[in-house]
C-alpha positions in Angstrom: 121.1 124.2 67.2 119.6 124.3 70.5 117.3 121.9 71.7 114.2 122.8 73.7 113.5 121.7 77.2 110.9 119.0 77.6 108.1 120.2 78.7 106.6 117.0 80.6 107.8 114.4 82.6 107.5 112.0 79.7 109.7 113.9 77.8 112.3 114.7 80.4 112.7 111.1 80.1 112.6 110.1 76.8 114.7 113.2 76.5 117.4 111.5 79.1 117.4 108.2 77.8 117.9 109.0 74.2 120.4 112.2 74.0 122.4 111.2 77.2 126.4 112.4 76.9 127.0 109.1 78.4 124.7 106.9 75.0 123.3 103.9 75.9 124.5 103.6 79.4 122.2 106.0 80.8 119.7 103.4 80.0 121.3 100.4 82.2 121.3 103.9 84.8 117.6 104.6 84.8 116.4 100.9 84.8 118.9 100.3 88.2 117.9 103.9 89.4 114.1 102.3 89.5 115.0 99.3 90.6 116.6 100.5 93.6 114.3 103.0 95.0 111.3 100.9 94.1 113.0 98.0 96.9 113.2 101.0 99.5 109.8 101.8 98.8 108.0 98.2 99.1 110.3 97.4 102.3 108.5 100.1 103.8 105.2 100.3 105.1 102.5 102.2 103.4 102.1 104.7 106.5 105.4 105.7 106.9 105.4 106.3 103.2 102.4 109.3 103.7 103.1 113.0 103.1 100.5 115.7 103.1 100.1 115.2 99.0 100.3 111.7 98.6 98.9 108.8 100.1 101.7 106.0 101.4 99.2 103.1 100.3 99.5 105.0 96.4 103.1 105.7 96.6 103.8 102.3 97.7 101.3 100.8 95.0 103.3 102.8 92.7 106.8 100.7 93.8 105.1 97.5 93.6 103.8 97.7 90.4 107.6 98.9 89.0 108.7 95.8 90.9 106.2 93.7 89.0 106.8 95.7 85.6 110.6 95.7 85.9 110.8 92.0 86.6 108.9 91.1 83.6 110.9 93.2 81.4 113.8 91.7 82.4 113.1 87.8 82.7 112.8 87.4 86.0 110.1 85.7 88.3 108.0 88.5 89.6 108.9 89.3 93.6 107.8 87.4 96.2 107.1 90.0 98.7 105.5 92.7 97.4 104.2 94.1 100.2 100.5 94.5 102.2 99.2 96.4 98.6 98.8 93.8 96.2 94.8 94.2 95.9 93.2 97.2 94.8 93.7 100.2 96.5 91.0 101.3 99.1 88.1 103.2 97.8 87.9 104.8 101.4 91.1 106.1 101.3 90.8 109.9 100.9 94.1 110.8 100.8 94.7 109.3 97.0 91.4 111.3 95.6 92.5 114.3 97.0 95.1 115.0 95.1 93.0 115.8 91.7 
């Protein structure tokens, strides 16, 4: 029997990390996948992160809090450097509401 495609992001995932050719493995995959491109992302500044529909200070928000997340789940002292957003994001910041 066929299986249907997930239909949401959540799902893809889940999807991926339980029915994955490759078992368990895929898991260690995804966890060093985030890992990696969330160090990218907090080594670079906010602004050079901006694209016409997301805000750099959001996106790199986003990394920081994986950083944060990841190192709890996995033992570790949370990061040192997390970057210039590690307060909450600026309400005058248009570019992160505009994307409703």
């Amino acid at each position: 029997m066929k299986r249907s495609l997930p239909s949401t992001n959540v799902e893809f995932v889940t999807d991926l990390m339980a029915f994955s050719a490759h078992g368990a493995l895929i898991q260690a995959f995804v966890i060093q996948a985030l890992d990696r491109y969330s160090q990218m992302v907090v080594a670079a500044t906010p602004e050079a992160l901006d694209t016409a529909l997301v805000s750099g200070h959001a996106w790199h928000g986003c990394a920081v809090e994986v950083r944060r997340k990841l190192a709890q789940r996995l033992g570790e002292e949370e990061p040192e450097v997390l970057g210039p957003i590690s307060e909450e994001p600026n309400s005058e910041d248009s570019s992160s509401s505009s994307a409703t």
